[in-house]
C-alpha positions as CSV (number, residue, x, y, z in Angstrom):
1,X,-5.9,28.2,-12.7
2,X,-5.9,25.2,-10.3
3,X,-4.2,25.7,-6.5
4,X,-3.6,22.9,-4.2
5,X,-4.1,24.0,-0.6
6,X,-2.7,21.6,2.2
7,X,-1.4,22.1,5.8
8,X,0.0,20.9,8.9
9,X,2.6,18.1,7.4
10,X,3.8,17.7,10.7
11,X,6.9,16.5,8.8
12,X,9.8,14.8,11.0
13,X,12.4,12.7,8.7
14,X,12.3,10.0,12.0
15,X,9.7,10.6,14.7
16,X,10.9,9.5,18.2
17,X,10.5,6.1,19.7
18,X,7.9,6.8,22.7
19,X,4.6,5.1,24.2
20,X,3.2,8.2,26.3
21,X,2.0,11.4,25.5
22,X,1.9,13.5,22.3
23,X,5.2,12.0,21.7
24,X,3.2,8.6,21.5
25,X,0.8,9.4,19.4
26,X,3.0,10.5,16.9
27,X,5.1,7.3,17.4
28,X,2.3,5.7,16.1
29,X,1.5,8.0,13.2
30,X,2.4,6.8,9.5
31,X,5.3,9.2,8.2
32,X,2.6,12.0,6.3
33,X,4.9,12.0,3.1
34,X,2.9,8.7,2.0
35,X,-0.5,10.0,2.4
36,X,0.8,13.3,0.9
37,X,2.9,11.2,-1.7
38,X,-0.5,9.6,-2.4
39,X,-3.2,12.8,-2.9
40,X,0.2,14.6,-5.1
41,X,0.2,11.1,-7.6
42,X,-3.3,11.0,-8.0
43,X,-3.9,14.9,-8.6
44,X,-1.3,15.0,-11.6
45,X,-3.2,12.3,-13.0
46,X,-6.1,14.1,-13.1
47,X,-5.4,18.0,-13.6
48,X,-2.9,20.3,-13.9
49,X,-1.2,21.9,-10.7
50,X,-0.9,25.8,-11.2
51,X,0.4,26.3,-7.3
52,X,0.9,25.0,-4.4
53,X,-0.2,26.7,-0.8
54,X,1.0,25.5,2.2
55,X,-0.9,26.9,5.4
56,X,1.8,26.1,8.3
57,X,3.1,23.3,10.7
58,X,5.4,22.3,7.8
59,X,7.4,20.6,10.3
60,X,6.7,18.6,13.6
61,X,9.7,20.4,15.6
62,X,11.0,22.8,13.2
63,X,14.2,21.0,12.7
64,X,16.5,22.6,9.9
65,X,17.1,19.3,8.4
66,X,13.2,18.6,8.1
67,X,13.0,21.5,6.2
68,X,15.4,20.9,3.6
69,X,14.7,17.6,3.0
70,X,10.9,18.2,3.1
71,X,11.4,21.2,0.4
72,X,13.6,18.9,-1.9
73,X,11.3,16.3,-1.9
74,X,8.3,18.1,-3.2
75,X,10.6,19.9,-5.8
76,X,11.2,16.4,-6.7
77,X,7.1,15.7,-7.0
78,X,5.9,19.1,-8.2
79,X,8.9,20.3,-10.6
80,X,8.7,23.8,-11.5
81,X,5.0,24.6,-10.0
82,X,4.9,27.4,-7.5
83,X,5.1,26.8,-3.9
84,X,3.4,29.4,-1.4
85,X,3.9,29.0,2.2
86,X,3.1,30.5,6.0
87,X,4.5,29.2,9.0
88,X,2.6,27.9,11.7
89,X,2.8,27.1,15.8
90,X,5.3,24.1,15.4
91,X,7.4,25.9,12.4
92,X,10.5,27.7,13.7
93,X,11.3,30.9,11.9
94,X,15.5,31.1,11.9
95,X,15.3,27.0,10.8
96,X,13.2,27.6,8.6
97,X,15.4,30.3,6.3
98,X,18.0,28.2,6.4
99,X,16.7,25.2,5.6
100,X,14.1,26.0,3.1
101,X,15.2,29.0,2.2
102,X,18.8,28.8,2.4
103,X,19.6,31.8,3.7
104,X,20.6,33.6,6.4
105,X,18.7,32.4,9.6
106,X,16.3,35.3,11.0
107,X,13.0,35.4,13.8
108,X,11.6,37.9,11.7
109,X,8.2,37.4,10.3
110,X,8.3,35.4,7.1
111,X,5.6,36.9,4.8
112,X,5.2,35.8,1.2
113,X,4.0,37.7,-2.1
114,X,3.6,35.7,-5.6
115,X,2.6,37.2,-8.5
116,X,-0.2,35.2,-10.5
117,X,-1.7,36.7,-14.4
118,X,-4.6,37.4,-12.5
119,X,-4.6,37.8,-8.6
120,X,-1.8,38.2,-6.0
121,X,-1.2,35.7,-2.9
122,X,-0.3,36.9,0.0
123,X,0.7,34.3,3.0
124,X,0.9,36.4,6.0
125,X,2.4,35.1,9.4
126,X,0.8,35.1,12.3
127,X,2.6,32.6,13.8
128,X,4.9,32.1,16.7
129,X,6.6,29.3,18.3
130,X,5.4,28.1,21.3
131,X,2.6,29.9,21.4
132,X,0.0,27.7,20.1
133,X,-2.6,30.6,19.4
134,X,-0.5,33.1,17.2
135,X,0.9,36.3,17.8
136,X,1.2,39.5,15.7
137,X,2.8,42.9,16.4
138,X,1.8,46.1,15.3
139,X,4.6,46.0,12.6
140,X,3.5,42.8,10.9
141,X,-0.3,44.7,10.8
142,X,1.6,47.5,9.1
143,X,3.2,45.7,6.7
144,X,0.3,43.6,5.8
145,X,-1.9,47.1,5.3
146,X,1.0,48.6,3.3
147,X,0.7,45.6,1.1
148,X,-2.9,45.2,0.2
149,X,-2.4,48.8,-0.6
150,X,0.0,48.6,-3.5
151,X,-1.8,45.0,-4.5
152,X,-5.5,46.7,-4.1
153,X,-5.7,46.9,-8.5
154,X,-5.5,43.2,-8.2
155,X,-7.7,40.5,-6.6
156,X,-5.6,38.9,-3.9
157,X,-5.8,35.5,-1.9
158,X,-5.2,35.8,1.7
159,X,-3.1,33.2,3.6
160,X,-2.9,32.4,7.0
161,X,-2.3,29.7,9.5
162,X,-4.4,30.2,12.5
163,X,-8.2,30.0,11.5
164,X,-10.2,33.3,12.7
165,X,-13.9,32.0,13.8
166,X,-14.5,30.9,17.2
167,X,-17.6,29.1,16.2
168,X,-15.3,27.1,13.7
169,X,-13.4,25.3,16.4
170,X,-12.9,24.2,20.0
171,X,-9.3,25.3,19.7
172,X,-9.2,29.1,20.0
173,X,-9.2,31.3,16.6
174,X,-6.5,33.4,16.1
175,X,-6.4,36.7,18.9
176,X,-5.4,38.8,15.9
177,X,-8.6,38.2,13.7
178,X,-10.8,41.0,14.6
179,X,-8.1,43.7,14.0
180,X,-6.9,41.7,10.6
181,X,-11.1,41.5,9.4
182,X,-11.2,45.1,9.6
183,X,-7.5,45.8,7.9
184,X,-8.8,43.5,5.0
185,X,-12.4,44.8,4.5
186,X,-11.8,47.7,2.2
187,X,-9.6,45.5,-0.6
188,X,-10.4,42.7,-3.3
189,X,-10.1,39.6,-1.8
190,X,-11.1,36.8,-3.4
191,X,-10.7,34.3,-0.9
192,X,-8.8,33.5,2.6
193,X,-7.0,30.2,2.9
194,X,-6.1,28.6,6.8
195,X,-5.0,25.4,8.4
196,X,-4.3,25.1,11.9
197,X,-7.2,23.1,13.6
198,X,-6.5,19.9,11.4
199,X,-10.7,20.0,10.8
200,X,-12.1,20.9,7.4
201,X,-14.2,24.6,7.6
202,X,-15.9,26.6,4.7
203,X,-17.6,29.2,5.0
204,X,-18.1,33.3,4.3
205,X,-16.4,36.5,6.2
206,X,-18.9,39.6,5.0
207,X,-19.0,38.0,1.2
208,X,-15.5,36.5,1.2
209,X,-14.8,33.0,0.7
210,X,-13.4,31.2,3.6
211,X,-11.7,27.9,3.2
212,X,-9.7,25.8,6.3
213,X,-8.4,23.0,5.2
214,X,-7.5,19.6,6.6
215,X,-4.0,18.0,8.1
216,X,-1.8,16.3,6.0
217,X,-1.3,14.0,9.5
218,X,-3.5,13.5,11.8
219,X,-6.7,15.0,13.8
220,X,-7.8,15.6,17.2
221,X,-11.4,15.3,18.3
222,X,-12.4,17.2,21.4
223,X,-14.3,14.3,23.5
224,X,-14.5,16.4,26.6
225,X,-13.4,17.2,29.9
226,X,-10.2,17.4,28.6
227,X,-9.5,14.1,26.3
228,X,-8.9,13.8,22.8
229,X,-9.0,11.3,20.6
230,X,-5.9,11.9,17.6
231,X,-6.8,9.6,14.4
232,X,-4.9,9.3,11.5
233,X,-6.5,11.4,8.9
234,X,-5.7,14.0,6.0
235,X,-6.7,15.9,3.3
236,X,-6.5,18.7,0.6
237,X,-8.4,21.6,-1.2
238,X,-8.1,21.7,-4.7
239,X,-10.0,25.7,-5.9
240,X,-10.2,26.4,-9.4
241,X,-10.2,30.0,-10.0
242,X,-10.9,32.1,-13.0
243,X,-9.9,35.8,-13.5
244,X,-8.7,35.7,-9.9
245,X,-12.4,34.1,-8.6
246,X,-12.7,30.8,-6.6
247,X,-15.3,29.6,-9.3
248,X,-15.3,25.5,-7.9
249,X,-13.8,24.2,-4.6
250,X,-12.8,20.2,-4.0
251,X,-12.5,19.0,-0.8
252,X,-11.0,15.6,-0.2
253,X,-11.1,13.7,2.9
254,X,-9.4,10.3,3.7
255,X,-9.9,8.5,6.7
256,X,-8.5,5.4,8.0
257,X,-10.4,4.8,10.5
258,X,-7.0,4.5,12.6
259,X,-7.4,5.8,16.4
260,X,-3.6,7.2,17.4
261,X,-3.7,7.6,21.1
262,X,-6.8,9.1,23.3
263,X,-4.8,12.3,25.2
264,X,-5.7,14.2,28.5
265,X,-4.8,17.4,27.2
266,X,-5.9,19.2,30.2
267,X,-2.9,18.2,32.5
């Protein structure tokens, strides 16, 4: 079974006219629906797409519209395959239900469960707008242990937005992932699946495989004392698993080379 993993769309249907700022940098960005358009075109021509996981920051600015539109036009691209998503630091929650999901608009949590022939996903939030870092309550640890629980007979892919290594990253991992490494340890995971820093991370959490995955957008690059540089750049992982084991893992990278805006992000 073959899963795409992407993240961090940033999606806006029209990004605002500006010259300073974040808002600048974005200005300058190329919609991320033609580099995303682009890495979906040439994957069907080479294998077949079992699911789709989307690891947060769907959205630029969580507008309702965004989400819609965004959700018809990869139904329009992927058909009938399986979409799995979390919600990230730029998604808001009540938007999101009612534009993706057309329903009812809600802050709760949105956590997702989909049954594969062979393991289970599970996209847990730990997201909350605003707070670029991520926050979980007590409830949403509950629910989560309740969950692996009843899935344990099964080997289960973990999703999350926020990454959970400090070493990873100069942006910092997730405050939750200590208490969420211990709640996982005693089940079957096969593999945990993040976006969130825009930079492409493997590695291994006590034997489990850990995969973040590039932007769909752009990235930033720490150059110190506060400045970043924001190119244009994205990306995908493409894992290939086999009785619920990550047996192969693609990563592909594109870069243009394309320098955004150079940011003090420290004012």
């Amino acid at each position: 079974m073959n899963i795409l993993h992407i993240s961090d769309i940033h999606f806006r249907r029209k990004y605002e006219a500006c010259d300073e700022g974040y808002k600048g940098m974005l200005a300058k960005m190329q919609n991320p629906l033609i580099p995303l358009e682009q890495c979906l075109k040439q994957l069907q021509q080479q294998t077949v797409l079992d699911l789709v996981i989307i690891s947060g920051d769907l959205t630029e600015d969580g507008d309702v519209e965004d989400y819609r539109y965004l959700r018809e036009w990869l139904k329009d691209f992927l058909g009938d395959t399986k979409v799995v998503v979390t919600l990230g630091n730029h998604d808001i929650k009540e938007h999101f239900r009612a534009g993706w999901c057309n329903e009812a608009a809600s802050a709760e949590p949105y956590n997702q469960v989909e049954y594969l022939p062979d393991f289970t996903v599970i996209a847990f939030d730990n997201s909350c707008y605003g707070h670029a870092d991520g926050i979980v309550d007590e409830q949403q640890f509950q629910w989560l242990k309740k969950t692996l629980e009843r899935e344990k007979n099964q080997p289960i892919v973990l999703v999350t937005h926020h990454h959970l290594l400090a070493h990873q990253s100069s942006i910092p991992e997730w405050p939750g992932a200590e208490r969420f490494l211990q709640l996982i340890a005693p089940y079957n995971i096969s593999c945990i699946l993040n976006g969130h820093t825009h930079h492409t991370f493997n590695d291994d959490i006590a034997g489990i495989p850990y995969f973040t995955v590039s932007s769909m957008s752009f990235v930033g690059e720490d150059e110190g004392d506060g400045l970043v540089r924001f190119e244009e750049r994205h990306g995908y992982n493409l894992y290939h698993l086999q009785q619920g084991r990550v047996t192969q893992q693609t990563t592909e990278n594109f870069l243009s080379g394309h320098v955004l805006k150079t940011l003090d992000m420290s004012k």
